[in-house]
C-alpha positions as CSV (number, residue, x, y, z in Angstrom):
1,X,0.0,0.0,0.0
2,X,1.7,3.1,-0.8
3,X,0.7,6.8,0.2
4,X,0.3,9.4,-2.2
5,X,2.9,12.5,-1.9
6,X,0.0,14.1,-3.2
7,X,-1.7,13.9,-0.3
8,X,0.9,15.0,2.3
9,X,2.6,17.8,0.9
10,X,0.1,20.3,1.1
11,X,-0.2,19.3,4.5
12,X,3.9,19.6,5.3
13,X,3.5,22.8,3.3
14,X,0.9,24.1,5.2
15,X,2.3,23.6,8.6
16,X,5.4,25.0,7.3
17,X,3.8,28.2,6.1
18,X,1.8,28.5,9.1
19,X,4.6,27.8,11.5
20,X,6.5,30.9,10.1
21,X,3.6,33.3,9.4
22,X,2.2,32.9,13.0
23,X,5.3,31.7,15.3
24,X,8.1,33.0,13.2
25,X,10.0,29.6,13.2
26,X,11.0,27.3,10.5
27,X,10.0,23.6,10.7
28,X,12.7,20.7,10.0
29,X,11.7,17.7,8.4
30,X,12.2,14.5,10.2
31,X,12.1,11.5,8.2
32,X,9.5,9.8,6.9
33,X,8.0,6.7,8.5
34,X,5.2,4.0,7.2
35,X,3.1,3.1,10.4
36,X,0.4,0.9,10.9
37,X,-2.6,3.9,12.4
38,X,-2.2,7.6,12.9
39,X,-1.9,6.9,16.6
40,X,-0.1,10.1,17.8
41,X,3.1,9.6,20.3
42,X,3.8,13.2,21.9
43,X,1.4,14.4,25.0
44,X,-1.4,16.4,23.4
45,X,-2.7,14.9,20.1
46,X,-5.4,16.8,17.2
47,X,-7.4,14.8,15.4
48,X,-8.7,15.6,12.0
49,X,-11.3,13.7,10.4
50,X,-10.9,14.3,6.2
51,X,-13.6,13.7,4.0
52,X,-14.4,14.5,0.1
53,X,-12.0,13.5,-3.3
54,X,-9.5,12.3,0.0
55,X,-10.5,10.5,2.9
56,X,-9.1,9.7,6.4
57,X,-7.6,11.3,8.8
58,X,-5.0,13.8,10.3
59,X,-3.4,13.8,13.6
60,X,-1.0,16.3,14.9
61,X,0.3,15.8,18.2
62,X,3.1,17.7,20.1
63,X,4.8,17.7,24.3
64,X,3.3,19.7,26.7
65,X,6.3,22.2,26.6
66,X,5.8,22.7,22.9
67,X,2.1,23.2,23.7
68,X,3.1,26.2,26.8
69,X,5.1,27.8,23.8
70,X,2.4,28.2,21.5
71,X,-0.1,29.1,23.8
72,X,2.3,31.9,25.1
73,X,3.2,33.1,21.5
74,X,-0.2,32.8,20.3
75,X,-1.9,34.1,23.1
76,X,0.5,36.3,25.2
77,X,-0.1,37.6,28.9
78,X,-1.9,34.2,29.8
79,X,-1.2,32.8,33.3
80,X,0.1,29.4,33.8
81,X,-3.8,28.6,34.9
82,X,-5.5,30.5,32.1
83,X,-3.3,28.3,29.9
84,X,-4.2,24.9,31.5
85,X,-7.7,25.8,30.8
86,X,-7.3,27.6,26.9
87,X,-4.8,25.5,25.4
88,X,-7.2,23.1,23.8
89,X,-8.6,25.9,21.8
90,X,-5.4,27.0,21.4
91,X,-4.2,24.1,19.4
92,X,-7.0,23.6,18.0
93,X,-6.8,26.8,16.0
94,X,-3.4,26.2,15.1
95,X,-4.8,22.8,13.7
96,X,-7.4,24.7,11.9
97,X,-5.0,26.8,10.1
98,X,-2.6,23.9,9.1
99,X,-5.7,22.2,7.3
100,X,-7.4,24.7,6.2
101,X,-4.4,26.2,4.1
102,X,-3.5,22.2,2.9
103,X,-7.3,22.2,1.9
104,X,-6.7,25.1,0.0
105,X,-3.6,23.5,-2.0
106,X,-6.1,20.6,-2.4
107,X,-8.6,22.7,-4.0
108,X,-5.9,24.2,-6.2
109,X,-4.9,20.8,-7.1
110,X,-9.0,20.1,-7.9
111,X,-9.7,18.1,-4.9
112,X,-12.5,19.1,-3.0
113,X,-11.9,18.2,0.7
114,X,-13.5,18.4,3.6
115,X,-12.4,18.9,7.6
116,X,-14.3,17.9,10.7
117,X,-14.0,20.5,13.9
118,X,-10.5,19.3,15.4
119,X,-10.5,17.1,18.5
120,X,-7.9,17.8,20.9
121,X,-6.7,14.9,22.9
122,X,-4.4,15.0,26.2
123,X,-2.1,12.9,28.2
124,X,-0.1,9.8,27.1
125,X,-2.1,7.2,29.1
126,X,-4.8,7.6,26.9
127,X,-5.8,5.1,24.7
128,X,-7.1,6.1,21.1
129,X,-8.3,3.1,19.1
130,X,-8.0,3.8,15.5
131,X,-8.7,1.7,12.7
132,X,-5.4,0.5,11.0
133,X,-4.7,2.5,7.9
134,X,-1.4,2.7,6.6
135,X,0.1,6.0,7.7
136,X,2.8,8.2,7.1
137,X,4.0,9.9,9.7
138,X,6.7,13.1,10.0
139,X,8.3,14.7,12.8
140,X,9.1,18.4,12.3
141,X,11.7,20.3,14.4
142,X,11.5,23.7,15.3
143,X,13.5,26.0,17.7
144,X,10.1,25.7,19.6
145,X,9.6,21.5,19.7
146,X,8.3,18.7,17.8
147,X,5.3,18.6,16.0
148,X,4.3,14.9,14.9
149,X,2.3,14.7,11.7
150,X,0.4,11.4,10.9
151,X,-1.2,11.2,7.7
152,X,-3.8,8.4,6.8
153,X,-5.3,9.5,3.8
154,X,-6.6,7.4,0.5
């Protein structure tokens, strides 16, 4: 089963963009890796739902620091507290903007897709049953942290 580039570059191109419009940082590609689900690995985990010419899903996950640096850049003056209860949103938006520019590169591309609302999942006890799809997942590096992207899409 192989996965189309197609399908994950506007997404690495996206996150890239978005990472550097709203953060000013540049993301590092990791290497590529064929995985069995787009189980996430890092603390807090988005999850992306993709429907239309490309199905499947997206998850983004990322540490807890990387998360307190976001939060902090994107929305500055927060307390510690104010951040345990916002961050969720937080990332969530950040998500948003990731796939709604790749959605755009779709479109441009003439594939009409489709997002669901992002779901933001935390801690790394929990246990997120997904059905196996072959995946491709990439770790990008910024000054920042790690964001993990895991692609399932057909």
């Amino acid at each position: 089963m192989n996965i189309n580039a197609e399908f994950v570059n506007p997404f690495l191109e996206s996150a890239g963009a978005v990472f550097k419009q709203i953060m000013n940082v540049d993301l590092r590609r990791g290497k590529l890796v064929i995985k069995e689900s787009p189980v996430p690995s890092l603390d807090v985990a988005i999850m992306i739902g993709i429907t239309g010419g490309v199905t499947g899903e997206v998850v983004y996950s990322l540490g807890f620091n990387m998360v307190y640096k976001i939060a902090n850049i994107l929305a500055p003056g927060l307390s510690e507290e104010q951040i345990k209860h916002e961050y969720k949103d937080i990332i969530g938006e950040l998500a948003n903007m990731i796939t709604g520019n790749a959605m755009n590169l779709f479109a441009s591309s003439g594939k009409t897709i489709e997002m669901t609302t992002p779901t933001v999942i935390e801690g790394k006890d929990v246990s997120i049953t997904m059905l196996k799809q072959t995946t491709l997942g990439i770790n990008l590096y910024s000054p920042i942290g790690q964001l993990e992207m895991n692609i399932a899409l057909k």
